[in-house]
mmCIF file of the N, C-alpha and C atoms, coordinates in Angstrom:
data_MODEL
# 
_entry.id   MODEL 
# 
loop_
_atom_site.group_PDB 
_atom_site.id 
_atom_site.type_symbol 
_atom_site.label_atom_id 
_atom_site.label_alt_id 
_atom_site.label_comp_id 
_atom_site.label_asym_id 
_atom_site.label_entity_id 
_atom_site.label_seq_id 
_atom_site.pdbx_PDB_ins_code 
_atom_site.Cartn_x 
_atom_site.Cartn_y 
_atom_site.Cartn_z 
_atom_site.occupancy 
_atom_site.B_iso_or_equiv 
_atom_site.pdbx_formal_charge 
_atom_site.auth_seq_id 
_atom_site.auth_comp_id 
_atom_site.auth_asym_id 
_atom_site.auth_atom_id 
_atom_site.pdbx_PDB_model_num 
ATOM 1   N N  . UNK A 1 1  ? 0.819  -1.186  0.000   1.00 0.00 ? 1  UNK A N  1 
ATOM 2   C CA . UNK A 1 1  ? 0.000  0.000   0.000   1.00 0.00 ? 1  UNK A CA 1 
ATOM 3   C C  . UNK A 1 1  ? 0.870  1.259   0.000   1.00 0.00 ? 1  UNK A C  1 
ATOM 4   N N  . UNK A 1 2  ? 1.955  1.364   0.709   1.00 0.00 ? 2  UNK A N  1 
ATOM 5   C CA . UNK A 1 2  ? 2.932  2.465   0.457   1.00 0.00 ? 2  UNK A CA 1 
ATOM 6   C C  . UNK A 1 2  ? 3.347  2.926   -0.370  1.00 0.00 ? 2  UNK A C  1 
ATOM 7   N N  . UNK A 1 3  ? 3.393  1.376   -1.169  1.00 0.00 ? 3  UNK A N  1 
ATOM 8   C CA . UNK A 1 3  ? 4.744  1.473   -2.911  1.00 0.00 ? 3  UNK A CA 1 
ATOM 9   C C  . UNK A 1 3  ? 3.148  2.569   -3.709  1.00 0.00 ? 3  UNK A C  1 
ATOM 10  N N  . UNK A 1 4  ? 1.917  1.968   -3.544  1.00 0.00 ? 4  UNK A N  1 
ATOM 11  C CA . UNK A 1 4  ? 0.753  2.789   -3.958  1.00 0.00 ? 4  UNK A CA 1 
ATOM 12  C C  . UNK A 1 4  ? 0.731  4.200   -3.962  1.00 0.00 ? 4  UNK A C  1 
ATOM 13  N N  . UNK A 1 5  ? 0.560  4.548   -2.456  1.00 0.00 ? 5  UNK A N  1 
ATOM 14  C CA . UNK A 1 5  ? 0.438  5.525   -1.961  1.00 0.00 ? 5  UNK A CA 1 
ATOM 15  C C  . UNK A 1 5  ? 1.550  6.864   -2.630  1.00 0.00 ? 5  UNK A C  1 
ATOM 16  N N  . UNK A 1 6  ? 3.054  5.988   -2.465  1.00 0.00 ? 6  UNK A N  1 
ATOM 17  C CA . UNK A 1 6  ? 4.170  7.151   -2.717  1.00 0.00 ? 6  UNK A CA 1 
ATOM 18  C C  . UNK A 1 6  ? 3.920  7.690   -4.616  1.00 0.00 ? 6  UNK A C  1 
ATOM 19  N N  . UNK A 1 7  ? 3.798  6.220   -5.220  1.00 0.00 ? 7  UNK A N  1 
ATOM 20  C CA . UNK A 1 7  ? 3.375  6.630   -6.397  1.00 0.00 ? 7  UNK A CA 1 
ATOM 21  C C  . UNK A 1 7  ? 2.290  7.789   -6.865  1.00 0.00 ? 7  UNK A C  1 
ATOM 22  N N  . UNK A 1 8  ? 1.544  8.008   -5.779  1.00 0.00 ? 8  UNK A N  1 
ATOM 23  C CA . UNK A 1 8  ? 0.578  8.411   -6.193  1.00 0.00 ? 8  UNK A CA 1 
ATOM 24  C C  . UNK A 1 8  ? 0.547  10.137  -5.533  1.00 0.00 ? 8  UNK A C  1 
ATOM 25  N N  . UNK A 1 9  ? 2.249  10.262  -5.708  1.00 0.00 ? 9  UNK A N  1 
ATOM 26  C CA . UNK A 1 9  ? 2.806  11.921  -5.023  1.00 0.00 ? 9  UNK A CA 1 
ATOM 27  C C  . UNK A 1 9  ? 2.586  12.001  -3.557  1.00 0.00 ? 9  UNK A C  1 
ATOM 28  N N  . UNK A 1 10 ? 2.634  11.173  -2.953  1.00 0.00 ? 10 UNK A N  1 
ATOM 29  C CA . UNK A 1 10 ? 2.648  11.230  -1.426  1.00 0.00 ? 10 UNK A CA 1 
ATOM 30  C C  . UNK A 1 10 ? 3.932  11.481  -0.965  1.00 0.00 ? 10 UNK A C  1 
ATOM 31  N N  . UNK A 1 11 ? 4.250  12.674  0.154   1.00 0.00 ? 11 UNK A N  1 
ATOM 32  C CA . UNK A 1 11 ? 5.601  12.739  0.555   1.00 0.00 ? 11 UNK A CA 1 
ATOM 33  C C  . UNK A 1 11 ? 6.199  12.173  1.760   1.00 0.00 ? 11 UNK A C  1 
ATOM 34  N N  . UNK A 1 12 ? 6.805  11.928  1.942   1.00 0.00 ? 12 UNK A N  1 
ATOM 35  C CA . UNK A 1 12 ? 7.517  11.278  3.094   1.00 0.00 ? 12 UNK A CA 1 
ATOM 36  C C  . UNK A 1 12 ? 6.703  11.621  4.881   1.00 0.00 ? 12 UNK A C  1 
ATOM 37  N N  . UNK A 1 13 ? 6.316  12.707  4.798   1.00 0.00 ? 13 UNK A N  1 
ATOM 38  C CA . UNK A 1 13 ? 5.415  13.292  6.423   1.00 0.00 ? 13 UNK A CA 1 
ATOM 39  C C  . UNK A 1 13 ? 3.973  12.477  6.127   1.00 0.00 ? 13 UNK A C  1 
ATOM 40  N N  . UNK A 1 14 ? 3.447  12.510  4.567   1.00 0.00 ? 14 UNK A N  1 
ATOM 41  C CA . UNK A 1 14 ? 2.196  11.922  4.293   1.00 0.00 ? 14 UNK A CA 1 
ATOM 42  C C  . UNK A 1 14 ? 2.078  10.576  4.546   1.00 0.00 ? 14 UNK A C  1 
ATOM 43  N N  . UNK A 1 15 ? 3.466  10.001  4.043   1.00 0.00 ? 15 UNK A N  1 
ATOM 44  C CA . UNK A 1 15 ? 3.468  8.385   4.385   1.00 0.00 ? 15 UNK A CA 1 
ATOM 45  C C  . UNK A 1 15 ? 3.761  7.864   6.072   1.00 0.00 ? 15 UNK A C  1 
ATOM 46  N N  . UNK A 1 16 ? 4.776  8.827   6.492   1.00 0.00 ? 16 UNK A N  1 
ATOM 47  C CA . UNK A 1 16 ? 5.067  8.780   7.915   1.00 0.00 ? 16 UNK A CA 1 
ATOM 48  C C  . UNK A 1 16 ? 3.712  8.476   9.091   1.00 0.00 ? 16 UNK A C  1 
ATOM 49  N N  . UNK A 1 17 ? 2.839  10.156  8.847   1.00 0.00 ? 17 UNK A N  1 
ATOM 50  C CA . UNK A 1 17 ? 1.383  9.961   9.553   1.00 0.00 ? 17 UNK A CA 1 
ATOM 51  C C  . UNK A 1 17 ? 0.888  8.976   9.263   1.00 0.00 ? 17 UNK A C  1 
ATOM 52  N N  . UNK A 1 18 ? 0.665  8.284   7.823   1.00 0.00 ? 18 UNK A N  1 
ATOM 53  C CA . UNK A 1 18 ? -0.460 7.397   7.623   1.00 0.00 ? 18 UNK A CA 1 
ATOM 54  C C  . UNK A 1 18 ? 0.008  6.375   8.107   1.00 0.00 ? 18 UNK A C  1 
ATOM 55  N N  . UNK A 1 19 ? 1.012  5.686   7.932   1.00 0.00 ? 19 UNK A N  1 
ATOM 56  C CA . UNK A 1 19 ? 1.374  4.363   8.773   1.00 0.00 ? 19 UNK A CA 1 
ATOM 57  C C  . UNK A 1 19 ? 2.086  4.482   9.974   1.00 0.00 ? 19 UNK A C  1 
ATOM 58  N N  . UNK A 1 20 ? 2.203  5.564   10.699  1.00 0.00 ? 20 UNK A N  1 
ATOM 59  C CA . UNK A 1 20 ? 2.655  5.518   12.030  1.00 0.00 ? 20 UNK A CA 1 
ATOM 60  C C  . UNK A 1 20 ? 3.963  4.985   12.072  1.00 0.00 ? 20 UNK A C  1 
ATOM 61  N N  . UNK A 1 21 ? 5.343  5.927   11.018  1.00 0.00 ? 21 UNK A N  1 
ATOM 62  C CA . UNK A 1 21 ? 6.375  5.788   11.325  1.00 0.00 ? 21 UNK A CA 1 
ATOM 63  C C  . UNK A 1 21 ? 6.680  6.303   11.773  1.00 0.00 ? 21 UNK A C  1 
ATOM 64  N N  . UNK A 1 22 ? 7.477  6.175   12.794  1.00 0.00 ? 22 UNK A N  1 
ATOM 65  C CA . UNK A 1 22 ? 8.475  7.776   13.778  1.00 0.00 ? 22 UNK A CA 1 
ATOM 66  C C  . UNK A 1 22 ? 9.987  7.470   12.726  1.00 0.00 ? 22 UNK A C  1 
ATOM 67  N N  . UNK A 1 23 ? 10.644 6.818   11.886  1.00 0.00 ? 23 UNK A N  1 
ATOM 68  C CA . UNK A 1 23 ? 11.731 6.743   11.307  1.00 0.00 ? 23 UNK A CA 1 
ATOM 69  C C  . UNK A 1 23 ? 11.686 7.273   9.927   1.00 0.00 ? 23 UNK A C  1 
ATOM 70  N N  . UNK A 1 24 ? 12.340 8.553   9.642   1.00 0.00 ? 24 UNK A N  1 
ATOM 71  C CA . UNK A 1 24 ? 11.637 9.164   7.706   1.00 0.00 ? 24 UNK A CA 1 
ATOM 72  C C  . UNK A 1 24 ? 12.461 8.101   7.101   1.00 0.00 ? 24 UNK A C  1 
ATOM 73  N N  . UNK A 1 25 ? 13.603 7.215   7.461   1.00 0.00 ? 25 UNK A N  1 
ATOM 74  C CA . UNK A 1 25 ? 14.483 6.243   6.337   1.00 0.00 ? 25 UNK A CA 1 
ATOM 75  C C  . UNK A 1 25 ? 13.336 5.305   6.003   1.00 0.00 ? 25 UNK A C  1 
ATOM 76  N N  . UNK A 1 26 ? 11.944 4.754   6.376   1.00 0.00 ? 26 UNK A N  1 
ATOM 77  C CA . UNK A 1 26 ? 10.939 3.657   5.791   1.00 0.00 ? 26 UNK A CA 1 
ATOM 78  C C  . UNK A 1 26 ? 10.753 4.796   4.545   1.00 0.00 ? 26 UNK A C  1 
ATOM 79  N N  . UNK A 1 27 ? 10.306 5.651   4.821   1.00 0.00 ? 27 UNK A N  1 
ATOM 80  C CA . UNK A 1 27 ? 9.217  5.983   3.783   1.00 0.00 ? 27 UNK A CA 1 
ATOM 81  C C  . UNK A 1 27 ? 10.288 6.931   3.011   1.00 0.00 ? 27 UNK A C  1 
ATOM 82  N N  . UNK A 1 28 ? 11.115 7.149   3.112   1.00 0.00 ? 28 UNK A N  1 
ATOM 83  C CA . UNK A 1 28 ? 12.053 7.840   2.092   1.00 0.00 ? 28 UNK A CA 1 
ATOM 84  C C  . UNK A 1 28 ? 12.094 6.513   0.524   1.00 0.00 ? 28 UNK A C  1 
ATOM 85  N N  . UNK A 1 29 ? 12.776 5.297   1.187   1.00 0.00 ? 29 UNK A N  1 
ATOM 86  C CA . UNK A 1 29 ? 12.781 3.818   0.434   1.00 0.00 ? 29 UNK A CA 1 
ATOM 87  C C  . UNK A 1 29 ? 11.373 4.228   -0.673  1.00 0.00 ? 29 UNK A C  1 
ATOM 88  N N  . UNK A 1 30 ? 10.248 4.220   -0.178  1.00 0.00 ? 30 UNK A N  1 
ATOM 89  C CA . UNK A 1 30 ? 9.385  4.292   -0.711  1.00 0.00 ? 30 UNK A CA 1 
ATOM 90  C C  . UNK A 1 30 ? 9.020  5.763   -1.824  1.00 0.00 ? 30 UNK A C  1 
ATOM 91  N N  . UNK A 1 31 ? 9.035  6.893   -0.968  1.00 0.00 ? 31 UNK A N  1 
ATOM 92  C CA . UNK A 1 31 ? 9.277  7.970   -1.940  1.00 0.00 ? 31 UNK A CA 1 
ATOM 93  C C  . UNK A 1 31 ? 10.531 8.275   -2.792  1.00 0.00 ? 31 UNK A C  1 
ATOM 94  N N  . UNK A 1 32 ? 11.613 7.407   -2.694  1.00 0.00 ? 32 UNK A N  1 
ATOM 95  C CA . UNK A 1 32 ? 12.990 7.552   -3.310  1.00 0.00 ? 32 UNK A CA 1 
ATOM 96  C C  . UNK A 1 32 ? 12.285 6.765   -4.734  1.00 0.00 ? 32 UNK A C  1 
ATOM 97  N N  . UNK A 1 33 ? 11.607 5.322   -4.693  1.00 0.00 ? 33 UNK A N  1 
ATOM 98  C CA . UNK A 1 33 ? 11.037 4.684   -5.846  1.00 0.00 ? 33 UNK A CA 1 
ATOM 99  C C  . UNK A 1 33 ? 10.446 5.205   -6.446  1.00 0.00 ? 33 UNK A C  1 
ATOM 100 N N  . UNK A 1 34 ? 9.273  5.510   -5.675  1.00 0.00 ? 34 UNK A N  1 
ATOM 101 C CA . UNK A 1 34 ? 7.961  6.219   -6.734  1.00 0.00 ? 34 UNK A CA 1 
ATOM 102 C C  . UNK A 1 34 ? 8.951  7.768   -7.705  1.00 0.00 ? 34 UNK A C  1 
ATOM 103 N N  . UNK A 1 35 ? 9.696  8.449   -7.103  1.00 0.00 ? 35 UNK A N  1 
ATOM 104 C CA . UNK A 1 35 ? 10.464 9.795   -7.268  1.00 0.00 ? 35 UNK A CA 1 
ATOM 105 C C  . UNK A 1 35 ? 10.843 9.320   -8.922  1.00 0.00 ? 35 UNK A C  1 
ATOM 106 N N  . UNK A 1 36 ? 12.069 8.310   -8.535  1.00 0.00 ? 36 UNK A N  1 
ATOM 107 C CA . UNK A 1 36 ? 12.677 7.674   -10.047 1.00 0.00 ? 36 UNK A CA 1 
ATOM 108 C C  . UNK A 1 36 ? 11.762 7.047   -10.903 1.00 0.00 ? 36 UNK A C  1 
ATOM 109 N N  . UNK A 1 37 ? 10.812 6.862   -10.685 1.00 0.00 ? 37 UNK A N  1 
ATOM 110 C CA . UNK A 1 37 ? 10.074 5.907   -11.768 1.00 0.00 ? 37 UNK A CA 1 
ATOM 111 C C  . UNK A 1 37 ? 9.095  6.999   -12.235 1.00 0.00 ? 37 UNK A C  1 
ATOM 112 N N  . UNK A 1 38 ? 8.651  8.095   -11.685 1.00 0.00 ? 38 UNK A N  1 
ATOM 113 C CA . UNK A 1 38 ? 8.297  9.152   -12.145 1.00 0.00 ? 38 UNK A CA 1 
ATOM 114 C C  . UNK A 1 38 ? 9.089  10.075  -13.224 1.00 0.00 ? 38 UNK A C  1 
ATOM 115 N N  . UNK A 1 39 ? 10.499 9.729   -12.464 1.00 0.00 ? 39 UNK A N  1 
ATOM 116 C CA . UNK A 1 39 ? 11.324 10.870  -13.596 1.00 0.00 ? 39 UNK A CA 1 
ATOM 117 C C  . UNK A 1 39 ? 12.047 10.083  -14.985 1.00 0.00 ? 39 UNK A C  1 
ATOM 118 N N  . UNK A 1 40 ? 11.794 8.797   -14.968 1.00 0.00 ? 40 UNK A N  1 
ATOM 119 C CA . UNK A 1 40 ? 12.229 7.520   -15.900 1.00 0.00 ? 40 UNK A CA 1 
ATOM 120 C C  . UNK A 1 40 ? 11.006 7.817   -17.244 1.00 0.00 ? 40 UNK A C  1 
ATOM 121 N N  . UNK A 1 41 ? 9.514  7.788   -16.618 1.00 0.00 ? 41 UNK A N  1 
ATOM 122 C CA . UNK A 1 41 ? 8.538  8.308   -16.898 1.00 0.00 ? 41 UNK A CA 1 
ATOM 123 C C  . UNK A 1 41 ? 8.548  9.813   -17.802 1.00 0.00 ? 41 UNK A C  1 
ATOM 124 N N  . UNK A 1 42 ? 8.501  10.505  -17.286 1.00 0.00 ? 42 UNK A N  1 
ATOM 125 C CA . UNK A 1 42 ? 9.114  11.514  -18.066 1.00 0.00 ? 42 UNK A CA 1 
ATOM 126 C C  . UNK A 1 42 ? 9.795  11.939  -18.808 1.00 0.00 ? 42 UNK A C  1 
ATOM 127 N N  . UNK A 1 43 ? 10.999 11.055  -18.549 1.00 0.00 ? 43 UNK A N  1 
ATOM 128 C CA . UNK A 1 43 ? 12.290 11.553  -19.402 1.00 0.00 ? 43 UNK A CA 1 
ATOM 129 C C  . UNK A 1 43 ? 12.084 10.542  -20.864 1.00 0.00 ? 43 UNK A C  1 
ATOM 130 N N  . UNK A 1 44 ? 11.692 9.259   -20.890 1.00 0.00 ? 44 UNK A N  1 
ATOM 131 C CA . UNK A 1 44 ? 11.037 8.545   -21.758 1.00 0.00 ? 44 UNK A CA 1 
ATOM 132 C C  . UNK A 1 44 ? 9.688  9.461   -22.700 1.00 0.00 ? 44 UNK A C  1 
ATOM 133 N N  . UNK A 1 45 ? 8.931  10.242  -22.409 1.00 0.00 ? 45 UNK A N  1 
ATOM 134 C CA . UNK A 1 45 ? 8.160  10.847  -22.703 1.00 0.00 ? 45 UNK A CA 1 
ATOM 135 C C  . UNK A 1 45 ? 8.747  12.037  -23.412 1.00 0.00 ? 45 UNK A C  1 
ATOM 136 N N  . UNK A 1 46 ? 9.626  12.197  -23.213 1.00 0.00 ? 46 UNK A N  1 
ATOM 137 C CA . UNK A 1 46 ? 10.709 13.686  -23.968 1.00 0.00 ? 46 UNK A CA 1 
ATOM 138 C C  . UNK A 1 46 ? 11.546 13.061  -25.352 1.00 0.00 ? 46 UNK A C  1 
ATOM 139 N N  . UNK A 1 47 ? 11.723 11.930  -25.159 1.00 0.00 ? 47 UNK A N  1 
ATOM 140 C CA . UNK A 1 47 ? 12.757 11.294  -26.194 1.00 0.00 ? 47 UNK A CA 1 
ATOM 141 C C  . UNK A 1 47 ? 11.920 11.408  -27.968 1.00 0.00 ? 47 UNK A C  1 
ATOM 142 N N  . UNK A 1 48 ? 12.550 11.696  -28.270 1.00 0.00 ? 48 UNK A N  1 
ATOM 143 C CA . UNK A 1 48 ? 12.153 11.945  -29.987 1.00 0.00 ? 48 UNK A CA 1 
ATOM 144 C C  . UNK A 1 48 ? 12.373 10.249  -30.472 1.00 0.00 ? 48 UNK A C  1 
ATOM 145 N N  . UNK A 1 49 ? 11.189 9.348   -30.595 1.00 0.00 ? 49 UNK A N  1 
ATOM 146 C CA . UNK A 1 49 ? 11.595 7.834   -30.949 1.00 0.00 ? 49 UNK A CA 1 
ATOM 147 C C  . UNK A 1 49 ? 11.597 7.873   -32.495 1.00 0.00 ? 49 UNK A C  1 
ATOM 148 N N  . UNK A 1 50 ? 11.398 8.914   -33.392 1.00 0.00 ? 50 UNK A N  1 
ATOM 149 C CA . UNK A 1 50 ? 11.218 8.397   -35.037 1.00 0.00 ? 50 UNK A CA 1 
ATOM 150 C C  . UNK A 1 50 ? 12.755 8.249   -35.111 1.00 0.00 ? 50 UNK A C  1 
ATOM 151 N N  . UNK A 1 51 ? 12.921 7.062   -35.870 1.00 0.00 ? 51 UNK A N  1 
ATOM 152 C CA . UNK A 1 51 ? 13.914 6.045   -36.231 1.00 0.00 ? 51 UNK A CA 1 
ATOM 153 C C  . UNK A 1 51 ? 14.670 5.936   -35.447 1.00 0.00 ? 51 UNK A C  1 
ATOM 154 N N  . UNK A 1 52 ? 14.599 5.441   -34.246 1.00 0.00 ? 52 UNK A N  1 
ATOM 155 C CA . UNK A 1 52 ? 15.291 4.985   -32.897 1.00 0.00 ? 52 UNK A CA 1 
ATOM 156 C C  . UNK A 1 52 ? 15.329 3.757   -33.774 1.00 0.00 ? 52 UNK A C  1 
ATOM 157 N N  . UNK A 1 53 ? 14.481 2.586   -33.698 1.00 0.00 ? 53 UNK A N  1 
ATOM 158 C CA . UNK A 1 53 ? 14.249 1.731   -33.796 1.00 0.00 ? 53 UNK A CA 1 
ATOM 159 C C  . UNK A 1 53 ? 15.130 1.073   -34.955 1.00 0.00 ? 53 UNK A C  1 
ATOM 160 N N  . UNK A 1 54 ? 15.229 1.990   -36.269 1.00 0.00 ? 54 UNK A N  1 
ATOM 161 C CA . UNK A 1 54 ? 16.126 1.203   -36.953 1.00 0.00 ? 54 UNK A CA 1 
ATOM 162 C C  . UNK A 1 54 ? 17.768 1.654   -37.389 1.00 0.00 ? 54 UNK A C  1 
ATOM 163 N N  . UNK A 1 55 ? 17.559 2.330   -36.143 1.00 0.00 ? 55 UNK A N  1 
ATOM 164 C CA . UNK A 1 55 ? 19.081 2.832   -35.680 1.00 0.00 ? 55 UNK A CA 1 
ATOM 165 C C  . UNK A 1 55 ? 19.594 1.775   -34.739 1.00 0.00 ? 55 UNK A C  1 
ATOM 166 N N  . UNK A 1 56 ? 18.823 1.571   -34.089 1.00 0.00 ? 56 UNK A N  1 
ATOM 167 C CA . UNK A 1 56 ? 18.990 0.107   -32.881 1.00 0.00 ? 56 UNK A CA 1 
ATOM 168 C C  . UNK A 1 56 ? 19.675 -1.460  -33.494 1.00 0.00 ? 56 UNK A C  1 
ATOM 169 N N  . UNK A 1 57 ? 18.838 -1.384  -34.501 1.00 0.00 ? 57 UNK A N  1 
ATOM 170 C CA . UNK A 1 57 ? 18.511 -2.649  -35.382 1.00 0.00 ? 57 UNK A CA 1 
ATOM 171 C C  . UNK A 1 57 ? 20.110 -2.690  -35.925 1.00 0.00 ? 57 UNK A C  1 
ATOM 172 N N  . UNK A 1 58 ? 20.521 -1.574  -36.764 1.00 0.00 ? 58 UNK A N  1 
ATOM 173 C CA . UNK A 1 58 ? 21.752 -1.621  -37.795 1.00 0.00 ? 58 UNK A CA 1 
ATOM 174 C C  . UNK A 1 58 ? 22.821 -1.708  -36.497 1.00 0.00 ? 58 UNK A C  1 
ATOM 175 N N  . UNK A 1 59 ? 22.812 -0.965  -35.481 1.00 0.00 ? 59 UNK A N  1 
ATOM 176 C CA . UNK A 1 59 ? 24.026 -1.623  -34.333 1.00 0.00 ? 59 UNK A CA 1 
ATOM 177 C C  . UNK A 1 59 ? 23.746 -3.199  -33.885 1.00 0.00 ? 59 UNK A C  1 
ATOM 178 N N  . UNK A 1 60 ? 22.715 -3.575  -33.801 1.00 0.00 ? 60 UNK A N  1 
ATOM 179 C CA . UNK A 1 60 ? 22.814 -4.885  -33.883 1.00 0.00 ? 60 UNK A CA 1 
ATOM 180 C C  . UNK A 1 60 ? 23.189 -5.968  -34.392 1.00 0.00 ? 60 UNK A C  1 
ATOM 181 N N  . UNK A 1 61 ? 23.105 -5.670  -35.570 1.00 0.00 ? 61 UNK A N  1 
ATOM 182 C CA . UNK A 1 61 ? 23.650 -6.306  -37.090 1.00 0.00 ? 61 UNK A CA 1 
ATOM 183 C C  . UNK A 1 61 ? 25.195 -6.320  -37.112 1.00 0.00 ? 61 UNK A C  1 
ATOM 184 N N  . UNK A 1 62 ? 25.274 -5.362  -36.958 1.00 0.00 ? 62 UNK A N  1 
ATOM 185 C CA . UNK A 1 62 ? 27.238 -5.011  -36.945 1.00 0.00 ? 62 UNK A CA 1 
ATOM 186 C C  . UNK A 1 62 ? 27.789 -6.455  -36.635 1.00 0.00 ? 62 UNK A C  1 
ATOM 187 N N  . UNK A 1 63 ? 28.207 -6.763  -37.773 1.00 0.00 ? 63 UNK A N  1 
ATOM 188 C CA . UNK A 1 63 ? 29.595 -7.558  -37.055 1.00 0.00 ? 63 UNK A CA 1 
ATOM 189 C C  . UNK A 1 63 ? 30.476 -7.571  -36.219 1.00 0.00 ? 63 UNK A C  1 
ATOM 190 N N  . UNK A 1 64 ? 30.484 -8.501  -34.980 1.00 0.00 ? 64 UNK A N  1 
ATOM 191 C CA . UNK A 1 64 ? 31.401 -8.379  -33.605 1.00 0.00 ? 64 UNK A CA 1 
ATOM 192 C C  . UNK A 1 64 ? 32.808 -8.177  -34.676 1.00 0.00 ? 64 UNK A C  1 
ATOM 193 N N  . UNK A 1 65 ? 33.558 -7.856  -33.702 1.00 0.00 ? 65 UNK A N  1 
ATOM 194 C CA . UNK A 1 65 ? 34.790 -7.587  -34.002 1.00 0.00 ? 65 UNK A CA 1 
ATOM 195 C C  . UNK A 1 65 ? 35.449 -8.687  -33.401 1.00 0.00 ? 65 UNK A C  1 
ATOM 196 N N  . UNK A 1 66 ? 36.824 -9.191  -34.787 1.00 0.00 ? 66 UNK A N  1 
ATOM 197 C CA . UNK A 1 66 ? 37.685 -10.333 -34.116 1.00 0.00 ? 66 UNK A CA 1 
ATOM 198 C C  . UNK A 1 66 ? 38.933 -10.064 -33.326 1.00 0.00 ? 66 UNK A C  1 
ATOM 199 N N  . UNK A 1 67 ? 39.020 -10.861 -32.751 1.00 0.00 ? 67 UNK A N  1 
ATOM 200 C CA . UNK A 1 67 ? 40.669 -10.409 -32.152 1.00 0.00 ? 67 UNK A CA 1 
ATOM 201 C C  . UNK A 1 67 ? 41.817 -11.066 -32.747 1.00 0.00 ? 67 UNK A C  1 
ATOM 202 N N  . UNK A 1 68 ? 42.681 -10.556 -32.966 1.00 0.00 ? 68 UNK A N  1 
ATOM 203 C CA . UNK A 1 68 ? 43.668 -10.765 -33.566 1.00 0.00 ? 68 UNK A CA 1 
ATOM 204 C C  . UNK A 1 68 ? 44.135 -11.158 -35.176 1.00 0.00 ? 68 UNK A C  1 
# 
């Protein structure tokens, strides 16, 4: 219910009161997750994807390189 809660912009005093932590390191764990997966979220949402995909593809293809 926390991992819920933080996702859902709850801050660390919000999560603290609601489950009766006296320690902010529980619910930091929890608002530290929801924080990054918000800004993963976003920053994915900014990316320009036309021809990502077959830019991806042709580094794939590449022939490994031999040694020696």
């Amino acid at each position: 219910m926390a991992t819920d809660v933080a996702h859902n912009e709850a801050t660390d005093s919000m999560l603290e009161a609601m489950f009766a932590w006296r320690d902010g390191k529980t619910s930091k764990i929890y608002t530290r997750n929801a924080t990054r997966a918000r800004l993963a979220r976003q920053t994915l949402a900014r990316i320009n994807w036309d021809g990502v995909g077959t830019k991806l593809l042709s580094i794939a293809e590449e022939p490994e390189a031999t040694n020696g």
